[in-house]
DSSP file (Angstrom, degrees, kcal/mol; ACC not computed):
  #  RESIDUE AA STRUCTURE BP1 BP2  ACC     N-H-->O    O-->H-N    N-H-->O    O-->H-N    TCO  KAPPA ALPHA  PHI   PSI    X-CA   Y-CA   Z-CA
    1    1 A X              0   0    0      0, 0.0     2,-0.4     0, 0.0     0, 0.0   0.000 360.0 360.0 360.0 132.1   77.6   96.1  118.6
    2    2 A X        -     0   0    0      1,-0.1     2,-0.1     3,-0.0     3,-0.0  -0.814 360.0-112.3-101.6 150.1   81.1   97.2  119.8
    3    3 A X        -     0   0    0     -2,-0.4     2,-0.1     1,-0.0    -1,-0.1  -0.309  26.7-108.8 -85.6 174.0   83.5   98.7  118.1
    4    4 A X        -     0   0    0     -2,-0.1    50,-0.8     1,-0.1     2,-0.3  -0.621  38.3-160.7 -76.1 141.2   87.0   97.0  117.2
    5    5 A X  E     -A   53   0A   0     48,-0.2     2,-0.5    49,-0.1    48,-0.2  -0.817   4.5-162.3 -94.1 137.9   89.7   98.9  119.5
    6    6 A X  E     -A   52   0A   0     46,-1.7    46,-1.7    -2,-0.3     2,-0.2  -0.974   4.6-156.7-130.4 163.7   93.6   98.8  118.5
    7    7 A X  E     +A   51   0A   0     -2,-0.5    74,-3.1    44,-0.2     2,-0.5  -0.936  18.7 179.2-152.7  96.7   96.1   99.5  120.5
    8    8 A X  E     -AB  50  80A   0     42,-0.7    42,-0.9    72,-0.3    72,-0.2  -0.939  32.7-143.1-106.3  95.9   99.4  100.6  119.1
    9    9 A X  E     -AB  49  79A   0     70,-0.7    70,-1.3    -2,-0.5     2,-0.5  -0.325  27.9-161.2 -59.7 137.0  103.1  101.7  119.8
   10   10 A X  E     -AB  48  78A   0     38,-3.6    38,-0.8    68,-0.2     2,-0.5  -0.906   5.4-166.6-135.9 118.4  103.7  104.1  117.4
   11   11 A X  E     -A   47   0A   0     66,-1.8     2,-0.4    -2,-0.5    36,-0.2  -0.954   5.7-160.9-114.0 101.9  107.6  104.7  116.8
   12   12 A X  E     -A   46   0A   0     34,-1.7    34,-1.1    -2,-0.5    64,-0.2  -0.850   7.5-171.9 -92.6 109.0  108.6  107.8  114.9
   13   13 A X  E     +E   75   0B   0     62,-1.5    61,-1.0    -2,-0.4    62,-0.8  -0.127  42.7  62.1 -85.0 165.6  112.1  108.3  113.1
   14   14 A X  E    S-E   73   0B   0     59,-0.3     2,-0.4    60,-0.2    59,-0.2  -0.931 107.3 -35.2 134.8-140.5  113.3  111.6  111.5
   15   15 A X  S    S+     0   0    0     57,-1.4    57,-0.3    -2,-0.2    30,-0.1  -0.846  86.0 135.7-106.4  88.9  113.9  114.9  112.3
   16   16 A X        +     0   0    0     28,-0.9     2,-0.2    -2,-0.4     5,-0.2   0.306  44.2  77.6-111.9  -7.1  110.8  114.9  115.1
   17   17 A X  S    S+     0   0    0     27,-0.4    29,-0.0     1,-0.1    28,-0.0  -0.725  88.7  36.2-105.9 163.7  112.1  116.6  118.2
   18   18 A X  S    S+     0   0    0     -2,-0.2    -1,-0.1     1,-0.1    -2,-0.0   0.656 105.4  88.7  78.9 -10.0  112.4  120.6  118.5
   19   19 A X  S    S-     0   0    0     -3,-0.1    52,-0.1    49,-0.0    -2,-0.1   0.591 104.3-103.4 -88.9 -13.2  108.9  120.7  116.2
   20   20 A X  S  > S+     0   0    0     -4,-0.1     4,-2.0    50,-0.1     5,-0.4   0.748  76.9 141.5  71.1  46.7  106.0  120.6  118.1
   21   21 A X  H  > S+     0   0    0     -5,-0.2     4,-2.0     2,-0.2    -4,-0.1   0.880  72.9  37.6 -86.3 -25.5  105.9  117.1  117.0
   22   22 A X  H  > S+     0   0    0      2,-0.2     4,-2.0     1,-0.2    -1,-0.2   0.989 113.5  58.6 -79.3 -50.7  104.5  115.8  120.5
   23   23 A X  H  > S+     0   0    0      1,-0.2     4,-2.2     2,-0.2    -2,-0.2   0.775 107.9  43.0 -19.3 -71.0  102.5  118.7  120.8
   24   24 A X  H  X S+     0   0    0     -4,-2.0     4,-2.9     2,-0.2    -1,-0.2   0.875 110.6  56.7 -53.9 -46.2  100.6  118.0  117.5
   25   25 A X  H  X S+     0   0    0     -4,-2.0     4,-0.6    -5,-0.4     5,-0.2   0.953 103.9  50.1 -52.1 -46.8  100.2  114.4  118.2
   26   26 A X  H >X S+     0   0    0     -4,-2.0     4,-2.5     1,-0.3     3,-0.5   0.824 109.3  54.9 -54.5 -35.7   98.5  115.0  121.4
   27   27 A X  H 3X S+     0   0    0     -4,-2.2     4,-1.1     1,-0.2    -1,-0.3   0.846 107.7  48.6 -57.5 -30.9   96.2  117.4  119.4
   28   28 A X  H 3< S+     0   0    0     -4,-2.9    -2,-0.2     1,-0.2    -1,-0.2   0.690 108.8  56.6 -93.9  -2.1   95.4  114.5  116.9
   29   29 A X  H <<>S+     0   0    0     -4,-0.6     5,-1.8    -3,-0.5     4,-0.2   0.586 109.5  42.5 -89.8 -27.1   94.6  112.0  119.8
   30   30 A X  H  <5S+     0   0    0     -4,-2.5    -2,-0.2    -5,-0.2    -3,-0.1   0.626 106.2  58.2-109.4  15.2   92.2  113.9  121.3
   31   31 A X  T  <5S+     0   0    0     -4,-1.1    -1,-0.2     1,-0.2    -3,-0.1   0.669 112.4  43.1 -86.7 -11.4   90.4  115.1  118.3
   32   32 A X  T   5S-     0   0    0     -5,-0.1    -2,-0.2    -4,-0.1    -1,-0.2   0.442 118.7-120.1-110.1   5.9   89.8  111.5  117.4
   33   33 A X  T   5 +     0   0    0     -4,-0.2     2,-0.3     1,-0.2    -3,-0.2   0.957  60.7 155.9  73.9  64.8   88.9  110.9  121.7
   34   34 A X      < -     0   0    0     -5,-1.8     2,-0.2    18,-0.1    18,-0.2  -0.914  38.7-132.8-124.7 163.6   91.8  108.3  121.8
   35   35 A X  E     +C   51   0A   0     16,-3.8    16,-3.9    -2,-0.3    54,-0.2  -0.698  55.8  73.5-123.5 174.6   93.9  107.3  125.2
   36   36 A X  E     -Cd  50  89A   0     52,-1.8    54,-2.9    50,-0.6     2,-0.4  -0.685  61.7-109.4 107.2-174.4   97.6  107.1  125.4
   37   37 A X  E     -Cd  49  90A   0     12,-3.1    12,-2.4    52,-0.2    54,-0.2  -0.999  11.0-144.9-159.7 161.6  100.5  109.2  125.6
   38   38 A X  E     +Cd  48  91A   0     52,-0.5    54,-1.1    -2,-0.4     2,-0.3  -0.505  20.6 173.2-115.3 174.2  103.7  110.4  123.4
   39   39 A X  E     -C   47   0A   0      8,-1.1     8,-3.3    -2,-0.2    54,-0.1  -0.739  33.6-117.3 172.5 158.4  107.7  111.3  124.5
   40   40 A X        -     0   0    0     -2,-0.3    55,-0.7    52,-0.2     2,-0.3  -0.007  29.2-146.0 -82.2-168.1  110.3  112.0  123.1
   41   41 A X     >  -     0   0    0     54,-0.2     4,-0.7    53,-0.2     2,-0.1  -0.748  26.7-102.6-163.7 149.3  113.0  109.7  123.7
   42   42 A X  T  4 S+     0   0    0      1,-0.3     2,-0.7    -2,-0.3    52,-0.0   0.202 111.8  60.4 -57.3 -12.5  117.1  110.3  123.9
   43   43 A X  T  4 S-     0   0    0     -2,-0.1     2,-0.8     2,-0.0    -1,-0.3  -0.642 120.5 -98.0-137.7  50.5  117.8  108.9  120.3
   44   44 A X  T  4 S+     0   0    0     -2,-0.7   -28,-0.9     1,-0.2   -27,-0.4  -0.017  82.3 109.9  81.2 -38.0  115.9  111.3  118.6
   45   45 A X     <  -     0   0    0     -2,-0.8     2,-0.2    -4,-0.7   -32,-0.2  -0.464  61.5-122.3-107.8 176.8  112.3  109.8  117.8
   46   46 A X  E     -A   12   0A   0    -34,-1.1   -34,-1.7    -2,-0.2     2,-0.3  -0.794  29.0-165.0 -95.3 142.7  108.9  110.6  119.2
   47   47 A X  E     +AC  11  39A   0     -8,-3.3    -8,-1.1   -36,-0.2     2,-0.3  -0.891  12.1 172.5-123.9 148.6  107.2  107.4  120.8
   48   48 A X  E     -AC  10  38A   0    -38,-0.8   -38,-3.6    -2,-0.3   -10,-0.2  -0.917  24.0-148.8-166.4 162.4  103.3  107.3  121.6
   49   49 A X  E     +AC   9  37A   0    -12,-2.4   -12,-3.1    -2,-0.3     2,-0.2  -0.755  24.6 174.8-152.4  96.9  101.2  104.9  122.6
   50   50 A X  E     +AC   8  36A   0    -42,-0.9   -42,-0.7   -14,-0.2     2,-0.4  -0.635   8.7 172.7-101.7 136.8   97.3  105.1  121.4
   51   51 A X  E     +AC   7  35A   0    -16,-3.9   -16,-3.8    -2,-0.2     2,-0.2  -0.931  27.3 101.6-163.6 141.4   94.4  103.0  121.7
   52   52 A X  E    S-A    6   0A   0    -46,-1.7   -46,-1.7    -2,-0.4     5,-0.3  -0.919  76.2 -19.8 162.9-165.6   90.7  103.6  120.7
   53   53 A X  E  >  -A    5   0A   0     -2,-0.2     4,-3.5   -48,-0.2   -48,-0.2  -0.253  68.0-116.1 -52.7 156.6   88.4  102.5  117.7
   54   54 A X  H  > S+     0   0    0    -50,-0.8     4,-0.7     2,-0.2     5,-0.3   0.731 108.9  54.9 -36.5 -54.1   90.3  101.5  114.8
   55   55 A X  H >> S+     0   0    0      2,-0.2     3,-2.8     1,-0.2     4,-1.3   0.980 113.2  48.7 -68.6 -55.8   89.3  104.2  112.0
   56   56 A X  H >> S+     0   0    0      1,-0.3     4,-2.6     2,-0.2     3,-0.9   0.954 111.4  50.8 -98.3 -57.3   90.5  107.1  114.7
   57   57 A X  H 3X S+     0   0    0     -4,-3.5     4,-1.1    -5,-0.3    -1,-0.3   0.688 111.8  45.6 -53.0   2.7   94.0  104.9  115.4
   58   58 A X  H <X S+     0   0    0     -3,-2.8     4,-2.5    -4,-0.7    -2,-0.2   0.761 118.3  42.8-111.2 -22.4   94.7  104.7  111.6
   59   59 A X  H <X S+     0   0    0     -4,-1.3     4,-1.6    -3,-0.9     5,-0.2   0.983 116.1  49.2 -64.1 -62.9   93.8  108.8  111.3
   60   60 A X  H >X S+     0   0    0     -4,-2.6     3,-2.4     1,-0.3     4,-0.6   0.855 110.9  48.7 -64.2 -71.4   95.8  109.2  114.4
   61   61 A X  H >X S+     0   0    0     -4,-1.1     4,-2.6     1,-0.3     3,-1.8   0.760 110.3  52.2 -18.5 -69.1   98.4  107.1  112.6
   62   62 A X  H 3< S+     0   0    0     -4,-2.5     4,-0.3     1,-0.4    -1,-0.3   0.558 107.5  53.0 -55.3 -15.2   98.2  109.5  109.1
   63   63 A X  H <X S+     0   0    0     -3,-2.4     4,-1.4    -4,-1.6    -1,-0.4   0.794 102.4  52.7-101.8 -20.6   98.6  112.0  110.9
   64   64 A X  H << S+     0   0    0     -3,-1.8    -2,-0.2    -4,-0.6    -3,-0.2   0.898 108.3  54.2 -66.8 -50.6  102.1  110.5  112.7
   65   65 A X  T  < S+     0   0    0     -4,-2.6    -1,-0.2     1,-0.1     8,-0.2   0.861 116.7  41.1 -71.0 -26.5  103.8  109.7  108.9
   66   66 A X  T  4 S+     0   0    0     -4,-0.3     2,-0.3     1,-0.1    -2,-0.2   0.927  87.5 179.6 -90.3 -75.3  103.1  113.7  108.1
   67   67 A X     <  -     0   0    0     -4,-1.4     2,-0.2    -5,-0.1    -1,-0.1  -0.641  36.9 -50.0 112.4-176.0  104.0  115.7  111.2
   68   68 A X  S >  S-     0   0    0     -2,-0.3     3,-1.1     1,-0.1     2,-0.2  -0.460  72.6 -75.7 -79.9 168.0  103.8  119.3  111.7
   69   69 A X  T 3  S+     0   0    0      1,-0.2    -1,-0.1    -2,-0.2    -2,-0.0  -0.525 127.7  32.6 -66.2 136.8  105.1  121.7  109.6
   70   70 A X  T 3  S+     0   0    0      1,-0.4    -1,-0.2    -2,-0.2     2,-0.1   0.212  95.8 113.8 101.1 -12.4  109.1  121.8  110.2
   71   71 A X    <   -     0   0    0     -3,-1.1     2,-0.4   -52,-0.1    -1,-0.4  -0.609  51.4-159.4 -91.8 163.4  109.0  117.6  111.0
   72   72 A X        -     0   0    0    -57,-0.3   -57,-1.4    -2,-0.1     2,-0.4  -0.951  11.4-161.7-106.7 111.0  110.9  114.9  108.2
   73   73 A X  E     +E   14   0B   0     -2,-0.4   -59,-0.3   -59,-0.2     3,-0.1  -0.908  20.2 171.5 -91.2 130.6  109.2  111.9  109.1
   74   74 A X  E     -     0   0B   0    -61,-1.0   -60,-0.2    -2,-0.4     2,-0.2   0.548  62.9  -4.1-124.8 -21.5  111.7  109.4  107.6
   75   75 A X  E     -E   13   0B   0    -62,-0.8   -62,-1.5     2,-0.0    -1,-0.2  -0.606  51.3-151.1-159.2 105.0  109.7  105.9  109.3
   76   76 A X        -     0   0    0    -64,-0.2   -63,-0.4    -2,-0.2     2,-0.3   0.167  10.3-154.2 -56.6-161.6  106.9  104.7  111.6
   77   77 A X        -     0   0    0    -68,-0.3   -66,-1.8   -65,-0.1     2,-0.3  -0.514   4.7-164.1 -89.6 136.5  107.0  101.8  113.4
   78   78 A X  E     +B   10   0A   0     -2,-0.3     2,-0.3   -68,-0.2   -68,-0.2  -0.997  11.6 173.7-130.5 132.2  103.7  100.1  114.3
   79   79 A X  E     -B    9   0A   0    -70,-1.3   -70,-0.7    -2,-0.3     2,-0.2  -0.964  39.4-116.5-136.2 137.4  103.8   97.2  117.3
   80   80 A X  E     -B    8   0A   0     -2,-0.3   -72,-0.3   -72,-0.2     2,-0.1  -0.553  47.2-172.0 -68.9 159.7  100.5   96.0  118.3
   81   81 A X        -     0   0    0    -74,-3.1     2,-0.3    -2,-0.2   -73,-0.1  -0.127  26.7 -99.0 -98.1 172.0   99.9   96.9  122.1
   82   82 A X        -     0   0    0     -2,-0.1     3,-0.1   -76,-0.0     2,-0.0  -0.748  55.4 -94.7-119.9 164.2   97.8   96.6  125.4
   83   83 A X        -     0   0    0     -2,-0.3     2,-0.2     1,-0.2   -32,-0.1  -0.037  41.9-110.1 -62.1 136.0   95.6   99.4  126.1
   84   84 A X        -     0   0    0      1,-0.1    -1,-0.2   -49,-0.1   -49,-0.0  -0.545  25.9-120.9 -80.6 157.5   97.1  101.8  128.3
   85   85 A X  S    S+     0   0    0     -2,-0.2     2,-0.5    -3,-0.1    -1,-0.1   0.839  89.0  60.1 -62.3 -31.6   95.4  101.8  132.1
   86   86 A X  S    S-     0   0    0      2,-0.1   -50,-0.6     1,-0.1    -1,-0.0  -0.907  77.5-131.3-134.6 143.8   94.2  105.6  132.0
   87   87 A X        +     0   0    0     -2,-0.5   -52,-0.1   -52,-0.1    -1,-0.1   0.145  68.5  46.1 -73.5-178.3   91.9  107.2  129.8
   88   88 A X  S    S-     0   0    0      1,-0.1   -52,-1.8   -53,-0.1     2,-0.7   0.100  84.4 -87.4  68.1 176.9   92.6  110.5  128.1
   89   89 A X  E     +d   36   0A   0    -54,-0.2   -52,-0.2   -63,-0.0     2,-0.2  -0.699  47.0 168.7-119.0  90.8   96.1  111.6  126.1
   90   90 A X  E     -d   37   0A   0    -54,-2.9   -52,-0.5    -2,-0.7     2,-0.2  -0.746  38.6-111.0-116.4 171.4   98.7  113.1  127.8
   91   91 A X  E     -d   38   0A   0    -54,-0.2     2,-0.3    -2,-0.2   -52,-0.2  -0.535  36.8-152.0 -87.9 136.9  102.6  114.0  127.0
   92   92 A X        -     0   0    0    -54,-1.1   -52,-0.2    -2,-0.2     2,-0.1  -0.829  28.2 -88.2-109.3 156.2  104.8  111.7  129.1
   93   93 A X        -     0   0    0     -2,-0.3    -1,-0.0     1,-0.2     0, 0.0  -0.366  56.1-103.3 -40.8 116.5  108.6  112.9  130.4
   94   94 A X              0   0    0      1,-0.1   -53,-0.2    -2,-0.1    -1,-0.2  -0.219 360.0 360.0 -52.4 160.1  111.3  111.9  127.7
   95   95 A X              0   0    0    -55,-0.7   -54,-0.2     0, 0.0    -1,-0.1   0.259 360.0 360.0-128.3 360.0  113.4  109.1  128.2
């Protein structure tokens, strides 16, 4: 049996830069063994791009609407995806 994979841009508005906000994500992608990557980008919100079983993207996800301590999350956006090409979770260069 496999399990179901999702694959998600995950677009977060608020006050999210200047927090560890990337920092933390990456920590909550690889505790649930997910691929992707996060930046920041010039207008303020944190962007990531995640893919691995379902239950770990919707954790991964719960953990996006809360933040670190210091973050205002004021909105997600969730876009269905493709899988990024390379395994693992890493912090990508803002844009």
């Amino acid at each position: 049996m496999t399990e179901d994979i999702t694959s998600l841009r995950v677009h977060v508005h608020g006050f999210v830069q200047g927090v560890g906000f990337r920092e933390f994500l990456v920590m909550a992608a690889q505790a649930q063994k997910l691929d992707g990557w996060v930046r920041n980008r010039s207008d303020g919100s944190v962007e990531a791009l995640v893919s691995g079983s379902t239950k770990a993207v919707e954790i991964f996800v719960t953990n996006a609407t809360k933040g670190p301590q210091g973050a205002k999350v004021n909105a997600v956006d969730l876009h269905n995806s493709e899988p990024p090409k390379d395994k693992g979770f890493i912090r990508r260069p803002s844009l």
